[in-house]
C-alpha positions as CSV (number, residue, x, y, z in Angstrom):
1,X,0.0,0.0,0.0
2,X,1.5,3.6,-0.9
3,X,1.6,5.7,2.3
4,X,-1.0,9.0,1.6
5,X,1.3,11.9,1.5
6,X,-1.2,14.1,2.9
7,X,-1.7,12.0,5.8
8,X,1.8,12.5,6.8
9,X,1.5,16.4,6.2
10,X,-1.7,16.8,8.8
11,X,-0.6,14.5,11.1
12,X,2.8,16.1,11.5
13,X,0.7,19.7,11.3
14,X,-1.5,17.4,14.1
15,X,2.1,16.7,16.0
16,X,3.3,20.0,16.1
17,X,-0.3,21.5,17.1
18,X,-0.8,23.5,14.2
19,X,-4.3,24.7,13.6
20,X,-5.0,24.8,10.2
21,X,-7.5,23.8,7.2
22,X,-7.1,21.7,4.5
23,X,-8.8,22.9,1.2
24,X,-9.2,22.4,-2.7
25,X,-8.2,19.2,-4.5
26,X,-6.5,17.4,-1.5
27,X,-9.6,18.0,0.7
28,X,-11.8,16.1,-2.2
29,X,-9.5,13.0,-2.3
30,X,-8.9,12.3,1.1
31,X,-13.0,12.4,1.7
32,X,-13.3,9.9,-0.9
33,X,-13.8,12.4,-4.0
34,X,-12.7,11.9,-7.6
35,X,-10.8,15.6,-7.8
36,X,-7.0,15.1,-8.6
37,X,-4.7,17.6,-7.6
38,X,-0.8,17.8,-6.6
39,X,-0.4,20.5,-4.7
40,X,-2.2,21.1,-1.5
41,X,-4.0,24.1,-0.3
42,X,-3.6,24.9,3.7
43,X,-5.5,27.9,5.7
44,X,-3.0,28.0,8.9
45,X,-4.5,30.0,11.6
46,X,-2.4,33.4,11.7
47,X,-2.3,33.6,15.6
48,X,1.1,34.1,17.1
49,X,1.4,30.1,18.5
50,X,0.0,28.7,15.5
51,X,2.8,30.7,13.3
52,X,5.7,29.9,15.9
53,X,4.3,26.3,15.7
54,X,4.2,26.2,11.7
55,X,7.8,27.9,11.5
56,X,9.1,25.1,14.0
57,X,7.2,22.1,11.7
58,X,8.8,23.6,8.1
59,X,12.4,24.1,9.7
60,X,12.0,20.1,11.4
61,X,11.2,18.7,7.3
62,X,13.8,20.3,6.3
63,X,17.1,20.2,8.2
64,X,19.1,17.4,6.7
């Protein structure tokens, strides 16, 4: 079984308590829809933890 990419994206968002929505094409297919998309369209919450929190998650994916 290939893993869902977008499973791994929300549940580190989920991890590093990161309130945000997921929208557009992704949103379809992981509710079952036929839409195809490859990119995926997030609405993070702009307080000041949720933006400390989201800084902290892209800086963890992307050290070496």
């Amino acid at each position: 079984m290939i893993p869902n990419p977008i499973r791994k994206v929300l549940s580190s968002m989920q991890e590093h308590r990161v309130r945000a929505l997921l929208m557009g094409g992704q949103a379809c297919v992981l509710y079952g829809g036929a839409e195809f998309s490859r990119d995926t369209d997030l609405a993070i919450l702009a307080d000041a933890q949720s933006v400390v929190r989201s800084n902290s998650l892209c800086v963890t994916r992307t050290a070496p």
